[in-house]
N, C-alpha and C positions, 0 to 999 in steps of 0.2 A: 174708721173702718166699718164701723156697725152702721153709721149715717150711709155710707156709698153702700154696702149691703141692701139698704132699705132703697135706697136713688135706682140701684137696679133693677127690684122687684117693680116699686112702681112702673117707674120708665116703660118700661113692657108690660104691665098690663095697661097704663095708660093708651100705649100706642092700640093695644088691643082693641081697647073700645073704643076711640078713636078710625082706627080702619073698617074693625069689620062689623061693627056695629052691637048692639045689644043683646047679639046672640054670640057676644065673641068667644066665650066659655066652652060652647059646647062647639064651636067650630075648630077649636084649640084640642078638645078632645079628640077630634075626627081624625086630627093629625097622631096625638099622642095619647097614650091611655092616663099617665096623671101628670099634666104641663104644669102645677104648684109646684112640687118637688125636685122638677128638672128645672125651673123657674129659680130654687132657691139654690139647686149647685150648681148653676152659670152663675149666679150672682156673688157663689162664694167663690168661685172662677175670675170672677171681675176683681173682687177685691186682692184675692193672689196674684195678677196680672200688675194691678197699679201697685201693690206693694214692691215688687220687682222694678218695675221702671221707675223705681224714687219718689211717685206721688207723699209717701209721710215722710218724708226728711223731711222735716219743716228747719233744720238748722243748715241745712244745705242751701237753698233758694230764698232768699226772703221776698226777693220783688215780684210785682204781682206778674209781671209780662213772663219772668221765669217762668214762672207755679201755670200760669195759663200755656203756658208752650208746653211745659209739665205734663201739666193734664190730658191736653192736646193729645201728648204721645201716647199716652198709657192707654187712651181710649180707640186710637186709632190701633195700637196692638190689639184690644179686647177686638175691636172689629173684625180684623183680619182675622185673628184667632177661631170667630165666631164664623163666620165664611168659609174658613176653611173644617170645621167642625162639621156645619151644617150640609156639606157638601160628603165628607165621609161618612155623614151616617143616612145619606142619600135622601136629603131634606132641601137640596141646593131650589128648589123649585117653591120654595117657602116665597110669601109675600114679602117681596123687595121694599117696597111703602112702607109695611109698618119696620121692617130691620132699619129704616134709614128712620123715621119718625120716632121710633126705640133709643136710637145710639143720639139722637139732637138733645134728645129728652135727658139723657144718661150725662153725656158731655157738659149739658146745663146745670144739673142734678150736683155732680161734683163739683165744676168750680164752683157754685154759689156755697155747698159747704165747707170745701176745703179754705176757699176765701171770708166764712164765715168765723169757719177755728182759727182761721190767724187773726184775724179780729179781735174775737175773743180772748186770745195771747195776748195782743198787745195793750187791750181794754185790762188785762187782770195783773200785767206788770207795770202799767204804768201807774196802778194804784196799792205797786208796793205788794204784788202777790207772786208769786212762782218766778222770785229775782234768784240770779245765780250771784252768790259771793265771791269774788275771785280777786289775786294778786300776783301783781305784775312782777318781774324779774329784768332787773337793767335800768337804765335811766339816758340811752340812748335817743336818737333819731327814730332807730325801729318801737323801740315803749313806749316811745312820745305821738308816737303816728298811731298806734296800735290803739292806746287809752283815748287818745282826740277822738275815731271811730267811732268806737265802740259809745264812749257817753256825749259826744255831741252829735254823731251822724247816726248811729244808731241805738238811741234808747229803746227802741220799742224789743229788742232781744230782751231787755231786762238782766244785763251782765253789769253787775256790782263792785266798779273796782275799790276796795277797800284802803290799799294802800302800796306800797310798792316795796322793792327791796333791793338793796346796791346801794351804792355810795351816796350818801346825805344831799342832796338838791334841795334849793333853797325855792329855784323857780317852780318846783312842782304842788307848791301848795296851792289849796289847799292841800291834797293829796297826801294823805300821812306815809311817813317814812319807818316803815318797820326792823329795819334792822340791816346786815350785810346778806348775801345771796351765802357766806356760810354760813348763816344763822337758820337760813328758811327751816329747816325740821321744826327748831323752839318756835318759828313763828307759827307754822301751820298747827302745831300741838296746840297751840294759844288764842287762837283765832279759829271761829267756825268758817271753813274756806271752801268753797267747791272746786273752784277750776284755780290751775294754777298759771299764767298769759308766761311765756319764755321766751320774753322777748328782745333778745341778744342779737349779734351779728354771730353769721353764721360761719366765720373764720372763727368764731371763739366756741366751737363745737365741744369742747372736754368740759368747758362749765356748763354748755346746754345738759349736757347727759349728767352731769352731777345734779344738776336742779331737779330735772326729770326723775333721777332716780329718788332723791327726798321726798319728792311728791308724789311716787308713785310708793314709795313705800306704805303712804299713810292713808294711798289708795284714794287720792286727786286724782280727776281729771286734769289732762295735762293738754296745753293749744300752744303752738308753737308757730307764730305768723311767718308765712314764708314771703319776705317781702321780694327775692330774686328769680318763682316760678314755683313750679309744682314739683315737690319730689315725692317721691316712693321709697316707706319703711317699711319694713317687714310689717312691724307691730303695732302701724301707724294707719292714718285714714286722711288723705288730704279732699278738704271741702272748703269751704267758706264762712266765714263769718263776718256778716256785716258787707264790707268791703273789701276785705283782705281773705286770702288766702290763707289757712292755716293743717298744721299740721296735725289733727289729736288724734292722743293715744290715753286708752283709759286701762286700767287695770280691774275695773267691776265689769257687772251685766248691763252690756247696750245695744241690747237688742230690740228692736221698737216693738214688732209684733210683741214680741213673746215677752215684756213686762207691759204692754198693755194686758195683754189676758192675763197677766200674774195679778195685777191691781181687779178685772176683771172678777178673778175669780176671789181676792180677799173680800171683796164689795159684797156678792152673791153669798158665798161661803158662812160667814161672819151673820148679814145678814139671816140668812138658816139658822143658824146656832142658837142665836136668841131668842127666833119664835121658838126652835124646835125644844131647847134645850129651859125656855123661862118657867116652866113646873120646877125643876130643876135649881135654878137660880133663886128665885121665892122661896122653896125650903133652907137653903143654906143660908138665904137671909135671915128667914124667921130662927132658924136655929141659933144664930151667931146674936140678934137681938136677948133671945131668952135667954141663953148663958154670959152673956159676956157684954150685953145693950150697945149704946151707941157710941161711935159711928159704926156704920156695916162695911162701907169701905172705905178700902186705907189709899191714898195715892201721894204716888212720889214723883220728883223730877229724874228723870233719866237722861242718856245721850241718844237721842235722835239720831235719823242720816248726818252723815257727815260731822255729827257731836250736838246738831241742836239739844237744847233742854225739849221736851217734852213734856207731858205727867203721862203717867202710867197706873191704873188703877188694876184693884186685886181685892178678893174679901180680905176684912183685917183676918188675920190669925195671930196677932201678937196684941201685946199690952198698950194702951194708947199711948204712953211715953217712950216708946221701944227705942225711936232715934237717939234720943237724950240718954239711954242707958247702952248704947253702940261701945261710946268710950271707953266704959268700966269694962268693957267685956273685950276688951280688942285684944288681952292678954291669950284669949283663948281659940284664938283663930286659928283652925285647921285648915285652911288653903292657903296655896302655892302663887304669891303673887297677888293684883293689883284686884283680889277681893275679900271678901266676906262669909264666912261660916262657921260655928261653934256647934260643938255637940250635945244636945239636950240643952238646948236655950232656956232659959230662962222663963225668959220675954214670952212665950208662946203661949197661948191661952189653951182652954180644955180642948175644942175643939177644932183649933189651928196645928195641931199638929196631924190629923186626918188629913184636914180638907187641903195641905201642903205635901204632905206623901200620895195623894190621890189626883193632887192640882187642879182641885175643885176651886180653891182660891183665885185662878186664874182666868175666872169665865170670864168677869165682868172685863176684859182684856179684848174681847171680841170687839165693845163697842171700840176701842183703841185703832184698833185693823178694823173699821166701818169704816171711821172719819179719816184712817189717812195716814196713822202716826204709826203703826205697824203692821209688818205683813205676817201673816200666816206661818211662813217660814224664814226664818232669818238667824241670826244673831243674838243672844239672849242680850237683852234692855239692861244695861247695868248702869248703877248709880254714878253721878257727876262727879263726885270726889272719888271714885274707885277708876273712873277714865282718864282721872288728873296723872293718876300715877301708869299710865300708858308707857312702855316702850314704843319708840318712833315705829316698827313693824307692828304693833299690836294695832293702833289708827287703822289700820287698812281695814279691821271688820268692821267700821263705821261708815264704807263706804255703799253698805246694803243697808235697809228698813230693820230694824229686830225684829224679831218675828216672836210669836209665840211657841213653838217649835222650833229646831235647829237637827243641824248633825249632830252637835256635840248631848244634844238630851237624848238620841236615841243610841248612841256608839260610846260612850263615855260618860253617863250621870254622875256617877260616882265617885269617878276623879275627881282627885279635888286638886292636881295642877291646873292652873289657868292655864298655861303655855300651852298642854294639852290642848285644852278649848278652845284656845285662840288660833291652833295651827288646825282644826278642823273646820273652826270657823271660816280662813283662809281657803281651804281646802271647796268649802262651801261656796264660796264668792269665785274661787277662780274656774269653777265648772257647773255654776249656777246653769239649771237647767229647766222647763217645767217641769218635763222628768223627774227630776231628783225630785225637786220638791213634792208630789207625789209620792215617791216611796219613803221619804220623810216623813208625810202624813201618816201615810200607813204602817211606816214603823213606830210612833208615838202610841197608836191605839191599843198594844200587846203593851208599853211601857207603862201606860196610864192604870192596865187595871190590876200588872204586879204591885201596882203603889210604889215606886221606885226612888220617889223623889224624897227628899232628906229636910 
């Protein structure tokens, strides 16, 4: 979207110098008193237009003749659009040459980069980067057509089938055999899994919906290949993948625009923090050096989206064997469920108990949400063996990034039920908004400097 942003702008002043020569600046003024800024919300015009006619599904279209018909359309919309604009604000007498030398330029402009990110896709999965992990359900005609697809006809999605589940097939190996389709909850708790493939016959509809709903519990994407035509669910979204026709329904945020700007803005944001905030970060370091020396930071393995391991880094405020002494201390646990907290720890150094009620400890966290591994707002990052002991509905906050910030730090710190946390959590993912996250932010700021945190 930022690419076709820029294809716009150029495009039109290209065509500009191009038509009307090397005074086209001030000939553009004669028309308009400042054409940069009405230059920059037509083009934010353009990209609002191809986002509507489907140009960024890229999981919709993969063949290239699609994606060019695709384009085709969106830009002939922008055209029309643009025509008829130009005509109500009684500009229809505008040079015809360059609008048509503008839109060739623009039409080019997009396919070569929209054909250049799928490239890019298929360059960074084929070497093993941005693969989706998924497991199939059945052992059918329809599973068997469905997996052939996907890893012989189309690897370049980068869809991971790991293993299957239904009754034990001997002809499907390699393909490992995880267990029965009533097992799927233990499997998916057990396996890092993204999408879940449901690929039944559609006469055995009572176990599609029980699969769906284990998977949706734990807040899977769920594709559901419709090998007899397109239907319509309420809750559902029929498109394509690969070759087949499929059904998904997700229970997280999938909204393309609006978590590109969320990654958008973690990148920008993050990045801020640490120029703005590194005076800031240098003293806590120097401080935690002189009382308490090395190391300054502590980093741990967390659950990632979907449960990957992660590391998650924080200034230390505890004693450097703090892990090793968890054990002895487990007797003392005051939360509710599948965590961790004791009162007046122990473990905690002089000046780790400040910089954790202050969560000044959580700067170095930004570079965390730079690279990728967290957003801004999300889910709090909790340890691998505290996600083991998940209930099968508790999996579904792991279907967002952890964030640094959450609903549950700014409406409930102090709870010390997880159930609490985990039903805001939920509460957070199933109305994921930029909005919210937003007033999120800005209600952290008031929490940050009662020192609230424990």
């Amino acid at each position: 979207m930022a690419l076709h942003f820029v294809v716009i702008m150029l495009s039109v002043l290209i065509a500009s110098r191009i038509r009307l020569g090397p005074e086209w600046y001030s000939t553009l003024t004669g028309v308009m008193d400042h054409p940069i800024p009405a230059l920059a919300v037509f083009a934010l015009g353009g990209v609002a237009i191809f986002d509507l006619t489907g140009i960024y599904r890229f999981d919709k279209r993969w063949s290239v003749t699609d994606k060019l018909l695709n384009i085709t359309w969106g830009v002939a919309v922008l055209f029309i659009t643009t025509i008829a604009v130009l005509f109500f604000l009684g500009l229809d007498g505008a040079e015809r040459t360059l609008v048509v030398i503008a839109f060739v330029l623009i039409w080019a402009g997009v396919a070569s980069t929209t054909l250049g990110i799928r490239g890019y896709a298929v360059w960074r999965r084929d070497h093993g980067r941005g693969v989706r992990r998924a497991v199939v359900v059945g052992t059918g005609d329809e599973a068997r057509a469905f997996v052939e697809d996907l890893s012989h006809d189309h690897p370049e999605l980068g869809v991971d089938v790991i293993g299957y589940v239904g009754a034990a097939d001997e002809g499907w190996e390699p393909l490992s055999h995880l267990g029965s389709i009533a097992n799927l909850s233990n499997v998916l708790a057990s396996h890092i899994v993204d999408d879940v493939l449901v690929a039944l016959p559609l006469a055995d509809w009572s176990t599609i919906d029980t699969a769906t709903g284990a998977a949706l519990e734990q807040g899977k994407t769920v594709l559901v290949p419709l090998t007899h035509g397109d239907y319509a669910v309420s809750h559902g979204e029929v498109g394509r993948l690969g070759g087949l026709p499929v059904l998904t329904i997700a229970s997280g945020p999938t909204k393309t625009a609006g978590l590109a700007l969320k990654r958008t803005t973690d990148i920008v944001a993050s990045a801020l923090a640490m120029v703005l905030l590194s005076p800031v970060i240098l003293v806590v370091g120097l401080v935690i050096l002189i009382t308490d020396g090395w190391p300054l930071i502590y980093t741990d393995r967390r659950a990632g989206l979907h449960g990957r391991p992660i590391k998650v880094h924080k200034f230390r405020t505890m004693v450097t064997n703090a892990d090793d002494l968890r054990a002895e201390l487990a007797e003392q646990n005051v939360r509710v469920g599948p965590d961790f907290k004791i009162v007046d720890d122990p473990r905690i150094t002089r000046v780790g108990g400040f910089l954790r009620s202050s969560s000044l400890d959580e700067l170095p966290q930004f570079w965390d949400i730079f690279v990728g591994r967290m957003s801004l707002v999300g889910p709090r990052a909790q340890r691998l063996d505290e996600v083991a002991g998940y209930d099968a509905w508790h999996r579904r906050r792991l279907s967002v990034k952890p964030g640094l910030t959450g609903l549950w730090q700014v409406e409930a710190r102090q709870d010390p039920s997880f159930e609490v946390r985990a039903r805001l959590d939920l509460e957070y993912v199933d109305n994921w908004s930029l909005l919210l996250d937003l007033k999120i932010m800005l209600a952290t700021i008031p929490a940050m400097l009662k020192s609230t945190g424990d």
